[in-house]
Phi, psi and omega in degrees: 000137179251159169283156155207136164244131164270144166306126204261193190246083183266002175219119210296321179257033165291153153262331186181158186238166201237127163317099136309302174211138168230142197273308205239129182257346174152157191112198197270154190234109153269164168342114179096338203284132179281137192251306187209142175253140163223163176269161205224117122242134201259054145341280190283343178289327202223091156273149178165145208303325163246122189300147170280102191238159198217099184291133163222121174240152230265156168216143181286171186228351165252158140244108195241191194231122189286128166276304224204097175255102226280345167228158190259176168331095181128335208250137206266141195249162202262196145334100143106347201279136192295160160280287225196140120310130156206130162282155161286335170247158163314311214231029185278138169296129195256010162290011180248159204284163194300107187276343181179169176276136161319107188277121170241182162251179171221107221226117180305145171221174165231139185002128171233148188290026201246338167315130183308311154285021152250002168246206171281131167271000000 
C-alpha cells in the first residue's frame, strides 16, 4: 500500500510551515520514530514586533518504509502541499494509486540547534 503525508493544518490561521528538519531521509520508520520538524509562522496573521513563530514535529503512529520525500530543508510548503511518500514494502511500486494519509502525530517542540535556521544555509 502506498501512503502520502500532506501538510496538515496544526494552527486554523497558519498558511504554511518552512522544513526544519528531517529526522529520517529514508528506509523503514517504526511506531515512534521522528520523521520531521517544522516551523509555523503567524507573522502576517498576527503583526507584532517579534513575529509568533512556533516548532512542531511530526512523529509516526505506523510502521512504514519512507519512499520519498518531497521537500527539503528550508523550504516553505503551503496547506494540503505533499510531504512525504510511504510504502507498506521495501520494494512497492509507488505509479500505484495512493491508498490513505500516513498516520502521525504532530507535536510542539522547542527550537533546536539542528534546525535549518540555525545553521549555514
Amino acid at each position: 500500500m502506498i501512503f502520502e503525508l500532506r501538510l496538515p493544518v496544526i494552527n486554523p490561521q497558519m498558511s504554511g510551515a518552512t522544513l526544519e528538519y528531517l529526522h529520517s531521509t529514508g528506509g523503514s520508520l517504526r511506531v515512534g520514530s521522528k520523521l520531521l520538524d517544522v516551523s509555523v509562522d503567524l507573522g502576517k496573521a498576527f503583526a507584532q514586533e517579534c513575529p509568533p513563530i512556533s516548532y512542531y514535529r511530526f512523529v509516526m503512529r505506523e510502521a512504514v518504509w519512507l519512499r520519498e520525500i518531497k521537500v527539503r530543508p528550508g523550504q516553505y510548503s503551503e496547506v494540503d502541499d505533499p510531504i512525504a511518500l510511504f510504502s507498506s514494502g521495501p520494494d512497492e511500486d509507488l505509479n500505484q494509486p495512493i491508498k490513505r494519509p500516513v498516520r502521525v502525530t504532530v507535536a510542539g517542540i522547542m527550537y533546536h540547534s539542528d534546525m535549518w535556521t540555525a545553521g549555514d544555509r
